[in-house]
C-alpha positions as CSV (number, residue, x, y, z in Angstrom):
1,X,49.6,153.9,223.2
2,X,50.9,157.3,223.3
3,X,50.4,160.3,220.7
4,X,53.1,159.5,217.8
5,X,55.8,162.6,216.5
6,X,55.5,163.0,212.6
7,X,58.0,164.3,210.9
8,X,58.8,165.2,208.0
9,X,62.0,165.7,205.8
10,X,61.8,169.5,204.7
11,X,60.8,170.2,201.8
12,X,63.0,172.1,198.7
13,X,61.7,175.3,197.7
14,X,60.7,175.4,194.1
15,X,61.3,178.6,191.8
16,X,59.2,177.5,189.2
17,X,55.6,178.8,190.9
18,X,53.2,181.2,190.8
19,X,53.2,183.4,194.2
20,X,49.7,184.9,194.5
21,X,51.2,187.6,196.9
22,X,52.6,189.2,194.1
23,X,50.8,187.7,191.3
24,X,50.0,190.3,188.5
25,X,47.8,190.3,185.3
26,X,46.0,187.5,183.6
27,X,47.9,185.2,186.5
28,X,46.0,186.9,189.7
29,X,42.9,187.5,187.2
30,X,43.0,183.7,186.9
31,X,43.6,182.4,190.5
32,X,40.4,184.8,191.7
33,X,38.5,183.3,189.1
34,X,39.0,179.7,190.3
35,X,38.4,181.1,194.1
36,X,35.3,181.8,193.5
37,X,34.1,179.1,191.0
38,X,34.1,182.2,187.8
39,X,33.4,179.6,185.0
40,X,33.6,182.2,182.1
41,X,36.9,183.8,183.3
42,X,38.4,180.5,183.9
43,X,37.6,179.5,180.0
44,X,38.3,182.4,178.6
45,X,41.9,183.0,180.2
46,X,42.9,178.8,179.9
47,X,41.9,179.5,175.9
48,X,43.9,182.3,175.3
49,X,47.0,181.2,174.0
50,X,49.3,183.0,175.5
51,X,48.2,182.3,178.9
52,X,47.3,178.9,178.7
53,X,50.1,177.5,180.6
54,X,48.0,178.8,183.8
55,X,46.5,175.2,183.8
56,X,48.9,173.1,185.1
57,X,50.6,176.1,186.9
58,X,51.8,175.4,190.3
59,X,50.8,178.3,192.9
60,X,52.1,179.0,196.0
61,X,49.8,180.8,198.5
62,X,52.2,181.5,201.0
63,X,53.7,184.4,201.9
64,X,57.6,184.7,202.4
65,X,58.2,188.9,203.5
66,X,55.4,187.5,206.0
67,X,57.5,184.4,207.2
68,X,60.0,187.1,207.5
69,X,58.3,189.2,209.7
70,X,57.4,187.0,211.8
71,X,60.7,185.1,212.0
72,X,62.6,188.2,213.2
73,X,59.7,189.3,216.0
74,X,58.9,185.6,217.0
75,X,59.7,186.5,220.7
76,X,56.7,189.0,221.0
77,X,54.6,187.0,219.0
78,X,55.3,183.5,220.8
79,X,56.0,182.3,217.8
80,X,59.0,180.1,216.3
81,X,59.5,179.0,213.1
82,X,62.7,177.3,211.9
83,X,62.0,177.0,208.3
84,X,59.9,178.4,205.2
85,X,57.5,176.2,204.3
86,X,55.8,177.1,200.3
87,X,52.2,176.3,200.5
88,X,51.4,174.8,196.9
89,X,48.3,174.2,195.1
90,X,47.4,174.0,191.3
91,X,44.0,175.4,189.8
92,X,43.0,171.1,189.8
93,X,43.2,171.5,193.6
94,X,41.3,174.2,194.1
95,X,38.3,173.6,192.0
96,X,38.1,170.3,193.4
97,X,38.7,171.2,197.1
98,X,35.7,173.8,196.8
99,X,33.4,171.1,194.6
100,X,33.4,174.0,191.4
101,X,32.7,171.2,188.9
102,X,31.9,173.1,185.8
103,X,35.4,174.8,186.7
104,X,37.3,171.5,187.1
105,X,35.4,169.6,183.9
106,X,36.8,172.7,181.8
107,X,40.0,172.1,183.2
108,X,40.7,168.6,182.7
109,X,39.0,168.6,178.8
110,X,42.3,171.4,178.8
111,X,44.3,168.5,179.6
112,X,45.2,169.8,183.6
113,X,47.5,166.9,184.7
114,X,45.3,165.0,187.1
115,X,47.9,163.5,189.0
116,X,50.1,166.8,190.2
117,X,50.4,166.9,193.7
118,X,53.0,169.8,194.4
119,X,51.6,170.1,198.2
120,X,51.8,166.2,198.9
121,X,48.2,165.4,197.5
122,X,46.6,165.2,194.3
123,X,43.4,166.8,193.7
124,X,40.9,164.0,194.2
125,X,42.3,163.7,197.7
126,X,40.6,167.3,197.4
127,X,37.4,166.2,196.4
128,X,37.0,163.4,198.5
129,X,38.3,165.2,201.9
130,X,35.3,168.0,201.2
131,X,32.8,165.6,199.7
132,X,32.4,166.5,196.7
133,X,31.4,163.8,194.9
134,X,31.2,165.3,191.0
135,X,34.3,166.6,191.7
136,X,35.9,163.5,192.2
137,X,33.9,161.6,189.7
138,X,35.4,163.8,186.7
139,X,38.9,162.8,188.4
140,X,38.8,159.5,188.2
141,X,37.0,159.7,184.5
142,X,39.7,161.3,183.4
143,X,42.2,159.2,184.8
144,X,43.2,160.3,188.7
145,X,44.5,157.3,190.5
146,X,42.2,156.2,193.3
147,X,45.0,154.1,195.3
148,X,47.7,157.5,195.1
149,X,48.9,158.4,198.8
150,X,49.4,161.7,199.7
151,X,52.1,163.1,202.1
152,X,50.3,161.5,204.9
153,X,50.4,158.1,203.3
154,X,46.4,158.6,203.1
155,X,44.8,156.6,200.3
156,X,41.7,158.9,199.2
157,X,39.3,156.6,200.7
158,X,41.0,157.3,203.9
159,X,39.5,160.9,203.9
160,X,35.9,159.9,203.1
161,X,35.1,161.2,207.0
162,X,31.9,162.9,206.5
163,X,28.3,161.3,205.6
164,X,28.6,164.3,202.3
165,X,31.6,161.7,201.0
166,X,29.3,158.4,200.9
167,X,29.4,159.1,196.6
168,X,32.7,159.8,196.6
169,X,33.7,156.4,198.2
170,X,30.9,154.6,196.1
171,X,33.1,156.5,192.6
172,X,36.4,155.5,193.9
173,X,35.4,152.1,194.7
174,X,34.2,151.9,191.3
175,X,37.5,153.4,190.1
176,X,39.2,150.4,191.4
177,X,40.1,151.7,195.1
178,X,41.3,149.2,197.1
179,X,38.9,148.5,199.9
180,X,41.5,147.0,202.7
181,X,44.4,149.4,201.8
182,X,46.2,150.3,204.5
183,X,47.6,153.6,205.7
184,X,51.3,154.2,206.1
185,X,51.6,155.6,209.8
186,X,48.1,153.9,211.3
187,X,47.8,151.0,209.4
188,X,44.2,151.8,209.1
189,X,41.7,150.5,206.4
190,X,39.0,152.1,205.5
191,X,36.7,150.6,207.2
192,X,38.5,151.7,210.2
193,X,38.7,155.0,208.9
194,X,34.6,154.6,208.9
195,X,34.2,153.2,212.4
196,X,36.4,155.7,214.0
197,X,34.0,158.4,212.7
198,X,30.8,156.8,213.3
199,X,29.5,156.6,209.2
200,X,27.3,153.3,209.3
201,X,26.6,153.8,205.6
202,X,30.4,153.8,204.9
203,X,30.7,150.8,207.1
204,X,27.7,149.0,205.1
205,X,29.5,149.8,201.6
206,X,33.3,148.5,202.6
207,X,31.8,145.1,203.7
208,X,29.6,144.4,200.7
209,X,32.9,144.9,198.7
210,X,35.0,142.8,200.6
211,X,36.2,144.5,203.7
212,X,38.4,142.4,206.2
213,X,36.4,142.8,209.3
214,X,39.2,141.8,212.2
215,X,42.3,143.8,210.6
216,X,44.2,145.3,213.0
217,X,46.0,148.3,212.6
218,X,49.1,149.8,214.2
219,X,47.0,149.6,217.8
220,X,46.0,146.4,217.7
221,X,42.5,148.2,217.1
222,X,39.8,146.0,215.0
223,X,37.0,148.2,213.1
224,X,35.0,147.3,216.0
225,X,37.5,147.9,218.6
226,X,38.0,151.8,216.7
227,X,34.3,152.6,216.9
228,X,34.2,152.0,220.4
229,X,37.2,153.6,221.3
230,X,36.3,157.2,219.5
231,X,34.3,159.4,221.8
232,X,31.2,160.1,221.3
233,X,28.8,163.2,222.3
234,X,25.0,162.2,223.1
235,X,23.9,163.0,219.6
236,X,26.4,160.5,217.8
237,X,25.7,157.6,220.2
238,X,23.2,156.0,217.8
239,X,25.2,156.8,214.4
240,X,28.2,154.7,216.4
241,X,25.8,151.5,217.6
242,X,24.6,151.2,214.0
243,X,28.4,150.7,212.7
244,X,28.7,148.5,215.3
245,X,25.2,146.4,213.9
246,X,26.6,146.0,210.9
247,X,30.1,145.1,212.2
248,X,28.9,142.3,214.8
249,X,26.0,141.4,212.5
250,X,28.8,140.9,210.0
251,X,31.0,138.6,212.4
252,X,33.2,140.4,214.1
253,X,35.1,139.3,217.1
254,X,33.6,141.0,220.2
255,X,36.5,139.4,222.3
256,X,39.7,141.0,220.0
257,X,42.2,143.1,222.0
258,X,44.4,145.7,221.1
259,X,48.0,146.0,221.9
260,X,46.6,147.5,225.8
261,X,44.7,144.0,225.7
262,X,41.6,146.5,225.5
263,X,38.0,145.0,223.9
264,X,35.5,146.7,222.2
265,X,33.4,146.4,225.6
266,X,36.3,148.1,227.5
267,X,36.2,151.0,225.0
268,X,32.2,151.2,224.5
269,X,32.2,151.4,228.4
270,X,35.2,153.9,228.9
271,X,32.8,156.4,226.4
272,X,29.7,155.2,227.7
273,X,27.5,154.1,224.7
274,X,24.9,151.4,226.5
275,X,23.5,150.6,223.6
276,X,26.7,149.3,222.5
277,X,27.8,147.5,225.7
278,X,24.6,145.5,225.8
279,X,25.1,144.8,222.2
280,X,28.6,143.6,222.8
281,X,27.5,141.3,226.2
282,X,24.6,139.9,223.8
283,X,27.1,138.4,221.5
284,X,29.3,137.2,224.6
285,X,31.8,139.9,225.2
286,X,33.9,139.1,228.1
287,X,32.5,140.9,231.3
288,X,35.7,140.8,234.0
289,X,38.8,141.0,231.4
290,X,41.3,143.2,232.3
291,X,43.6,145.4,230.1
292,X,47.5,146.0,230.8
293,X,45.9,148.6,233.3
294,X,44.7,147.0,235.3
295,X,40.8,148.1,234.6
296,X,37.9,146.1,233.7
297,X,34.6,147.8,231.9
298,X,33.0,148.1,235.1
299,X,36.4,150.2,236.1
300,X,36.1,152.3,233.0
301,X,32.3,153.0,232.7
302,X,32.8,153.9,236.6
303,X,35.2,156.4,236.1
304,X,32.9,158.5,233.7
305,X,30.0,158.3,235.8
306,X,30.8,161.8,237.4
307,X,31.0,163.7,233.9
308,X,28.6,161.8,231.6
309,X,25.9,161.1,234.4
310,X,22.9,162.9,232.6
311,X,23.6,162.5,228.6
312,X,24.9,158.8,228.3
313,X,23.3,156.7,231.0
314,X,25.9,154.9,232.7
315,X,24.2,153.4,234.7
316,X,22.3,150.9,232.1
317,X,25.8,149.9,231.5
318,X,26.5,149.1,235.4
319,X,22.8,147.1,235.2
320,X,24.0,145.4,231.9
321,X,27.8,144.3,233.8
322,X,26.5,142.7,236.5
323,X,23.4,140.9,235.2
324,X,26.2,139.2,232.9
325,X,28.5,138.2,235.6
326,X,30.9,141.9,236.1
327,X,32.8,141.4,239.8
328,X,31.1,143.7,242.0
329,X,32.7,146.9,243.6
330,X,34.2,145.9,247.0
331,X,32.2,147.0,249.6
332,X,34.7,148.9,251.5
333,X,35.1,151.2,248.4
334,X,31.5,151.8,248.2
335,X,31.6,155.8,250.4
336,X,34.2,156.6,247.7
337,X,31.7,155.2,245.4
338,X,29.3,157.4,246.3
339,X,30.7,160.4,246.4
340,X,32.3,159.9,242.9
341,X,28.7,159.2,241.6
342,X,26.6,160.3,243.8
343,X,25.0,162.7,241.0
344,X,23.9,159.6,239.1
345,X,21.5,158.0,241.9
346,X,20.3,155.0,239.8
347,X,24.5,153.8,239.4
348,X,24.2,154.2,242.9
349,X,21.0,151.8,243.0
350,X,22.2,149.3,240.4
351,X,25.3,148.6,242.2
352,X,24.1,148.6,246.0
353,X,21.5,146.4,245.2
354,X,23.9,143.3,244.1
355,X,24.4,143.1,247.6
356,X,22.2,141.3,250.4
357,X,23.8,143.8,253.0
358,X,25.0,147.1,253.5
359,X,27.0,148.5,256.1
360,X,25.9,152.7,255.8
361,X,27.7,154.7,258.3
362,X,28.1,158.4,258.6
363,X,31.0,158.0,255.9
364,X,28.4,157.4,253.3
365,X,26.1,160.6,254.7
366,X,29.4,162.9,254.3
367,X,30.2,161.8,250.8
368,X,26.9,163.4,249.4
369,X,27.4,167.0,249.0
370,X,23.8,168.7,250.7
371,X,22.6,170.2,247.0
372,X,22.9,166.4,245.7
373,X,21.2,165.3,248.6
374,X,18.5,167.5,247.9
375,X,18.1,167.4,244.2
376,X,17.6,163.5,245.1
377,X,15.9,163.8,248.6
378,X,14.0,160.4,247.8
379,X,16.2,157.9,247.0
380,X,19.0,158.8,249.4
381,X,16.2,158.8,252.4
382,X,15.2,155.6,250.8
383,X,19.1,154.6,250.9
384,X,20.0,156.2,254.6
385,X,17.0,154.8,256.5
386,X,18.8,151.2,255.9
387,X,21.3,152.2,258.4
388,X,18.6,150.7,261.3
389,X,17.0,148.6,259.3
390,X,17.8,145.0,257.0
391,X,17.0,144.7,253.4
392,X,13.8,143.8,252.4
393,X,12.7,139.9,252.2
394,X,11.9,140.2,248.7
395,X,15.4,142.0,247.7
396,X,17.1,139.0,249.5
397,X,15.3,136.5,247.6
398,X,16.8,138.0,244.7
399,X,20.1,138.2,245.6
400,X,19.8,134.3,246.1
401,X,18.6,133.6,242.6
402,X,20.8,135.9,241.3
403,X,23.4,134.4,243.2
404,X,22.7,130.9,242.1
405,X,22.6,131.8,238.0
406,X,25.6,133.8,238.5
407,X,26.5,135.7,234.8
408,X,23.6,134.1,232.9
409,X,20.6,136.3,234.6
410,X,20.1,137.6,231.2
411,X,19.6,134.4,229.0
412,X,17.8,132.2,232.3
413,X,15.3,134.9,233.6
414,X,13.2,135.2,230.5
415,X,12.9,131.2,230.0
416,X,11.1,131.1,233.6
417,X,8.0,132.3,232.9
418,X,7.6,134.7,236.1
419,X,5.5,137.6,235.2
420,X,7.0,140.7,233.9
421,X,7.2,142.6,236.5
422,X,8.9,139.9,238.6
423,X,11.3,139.4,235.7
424,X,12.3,143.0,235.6
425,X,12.7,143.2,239.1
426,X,15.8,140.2,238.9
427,X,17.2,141.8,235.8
428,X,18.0,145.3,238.3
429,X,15.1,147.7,236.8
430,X,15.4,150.9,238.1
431,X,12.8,151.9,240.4
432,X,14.4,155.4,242.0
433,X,14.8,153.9,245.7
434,X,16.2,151.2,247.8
435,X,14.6,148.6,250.0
């Protein structure tokens, strides 16, 4: 799906605000106050009654004579800017947006109108986008709508993207949130929203109130399908296998497709998270579907061998594929192969030793750069020396029984009672050479 244009209908500029560039007096006194969480100030200025008003005053931090300035010199600044665009907040906003809670309680028992929104969002959106749970408790106490959307068409809920916003989710959903709203321009739910960013305890909470675990949004993506498809850097792999626990565990469909007939196992291998893969091939994910590309997982997990060789593991993927039944790389590709992911021996291993045969020629010598070479001097002797020589007797023998179970290697091997080692030689364990 490509990147989606938003735009949006400018906005009118309002007279009636506060600008802090040129805010004077008890104004300015009062908008530093609330920047840097001045309790006492705050009070003392929203009692007085001549300057009470400030409460539900609207402020506009931008800067016009700036705008200016940089309209008329846009060509030496490489910049270009059409129209003037005010930048509003209220003193709601910013209490809650930087989690001063003493600051926004005095507010609201002031009676600050909970449900301005002069920038496009209110102020629990606020609260909820920085985590700030108390902040968005008061809120809702005193009467902030947990289902409002801001400009975005963002439901609160939809910005609970951090672990810190776990309470705030738990307060809104108290507060009546509903748990399978959607968003206007994704179509996402919250759970999706949860998924996508890898929060497992997020995940947990939407299905114990009622989440609809195979909702699609504007993608076609399930929950399941969004986890998968959100990369992920080595230290978030396990944050992104426990949402998909809970999501599987739960009952979702491993074999949904989004609109690029693309399964979870497509996107789990395309980012390389083995743990998810193997989770996804346990509950019978299909192994050799293709999406509108063309590609099947072992296509996608192949392409990221060359980048994510040494912090995600690929290669337990590859091992994974073909012990459930993946369609094996055609052995006229295999010097290409190499060279692609050569740096990642054991992918190299895994896949060469589905076949009973190898043809090695001095293509396959040439498409492993010398420092490679060197770094793994024992498995590519291991692999070069079969140029005059067969494989191994034992090898063959399990190409035939691999052969002969096909895709169900994983479920048949243990029920055999062969010894462990024996069993973990059929299932493709890694053992740093070839023979």
């Amino acid at each position: 799906m490509g990147t989606k244009i938003k735009w949006r209908k400018p906005k009118k500029i309002r007279n009636d605000v506060i600008a802090t560039a040129k805010a004077r007096g008890y104004e300015l006194q009062f908008w530093h106050a609330l920047m840097v969480g001045d309790e006492i100030t705050v009070v003392g200025i929203a009692d007085d009654p001549e300057s009470s008003h400030v409460i539900n005053a609207i402020y506009d931090t931008s800067n016009i004579d700036e705008w200016k300035t940089h309209r008329l010199n846009y060509r030496s600044l490489r910049l270009w800017s059409l129209t003037y665009e005010q930048e509003l907040t209220t003193p709601l906003h910013i209490a809650a947006s930087r989690g001063y809670a003493d600051c926004l309680r005095h507010l609201l028992q002031r009676d600050a109108n909970v449900e301005l929104a002069p920038g496009g969002t209110t102020a629990l959106h606020e609260a909820c986008e920085g985590g700030h749970s108390e902040c968005a408790r008061l809120l809702l106490s005193y009467g902030a709508n947990a289902n409002a959307t801001n400009e975005d068409g963002l439901a609160p809920l939809h910005l609970c993207i951090f672990p810190e916003s776990l309470e705030c989710a738990k307060h809104l959903l108290q507060f009546g949130a509903a748990v399978n709203g959607r968003s206007l321009e994704e179509d996402d739910t919250p759970l999706h929203v949860a998924a996508r960013h890898g929060l497992p305890d997020h995940a947990d909470l939407y299905l114990r109130h009622g989440a609809a675990l195979d909702r699609q949004n504007d993608e076609g993506q399930t929950p399941l399908i969004a986890a998968c498809a959100q990369p992920q850097a080595a230290g978030d792999l396990r944050r992104y296998h426990q949402v998909c626990q809970l999501l599987v565990s739960a009952g979702a469909n491993v074999r949904a497709e989004d609109r690029d007939s693309q399964t979870a196992l497509h996107m789990a291998s395309k980012n390389v998270n083995a743990d998810v893969a193997e989770l996804l091939l346990q509950q019978g994910a299909k192994v050799n579907d293709m999406c509108y590309s063309g590609d099947t997982p072992m296509h996608n997990v192949l392409k990221a061998v060359a980048y994510k060789a040494t912090t995600h593991h690929p290669e337990r993927i590859v091992r994974a594929l073909l012990n459930h039944g993946s369609t094996r790389v055609w052995p006229g590709a295999l010097p290409k192969l190499l060279k692609h992911c050569c740096n990642s021996p054991r992918t190299i291993e895994v896949i060469l030793n589905a076949y009973d045969r190898l043809k090695i020629t001095d293509t396959w010598r040439e498409a492993v750069p010398y420092e490679v070479f060197q770094e793994h001097r024992g498995f590519y002797e291991s692999l070069f020396i079969l140029t005059q020589m067969p494989r191994s007797l034992q090898h063959l023998a399990r190409c035939k029984i691999r052969g002969l179970l096909e895709g169900r290697v994983p479920h048949v091997v243990p029920k055999l009672g062969l010894p462990t080692f024996l069993q973990k030689y059929l299932l493709l364990e890694f053992r740093d050479y070839i023979h």
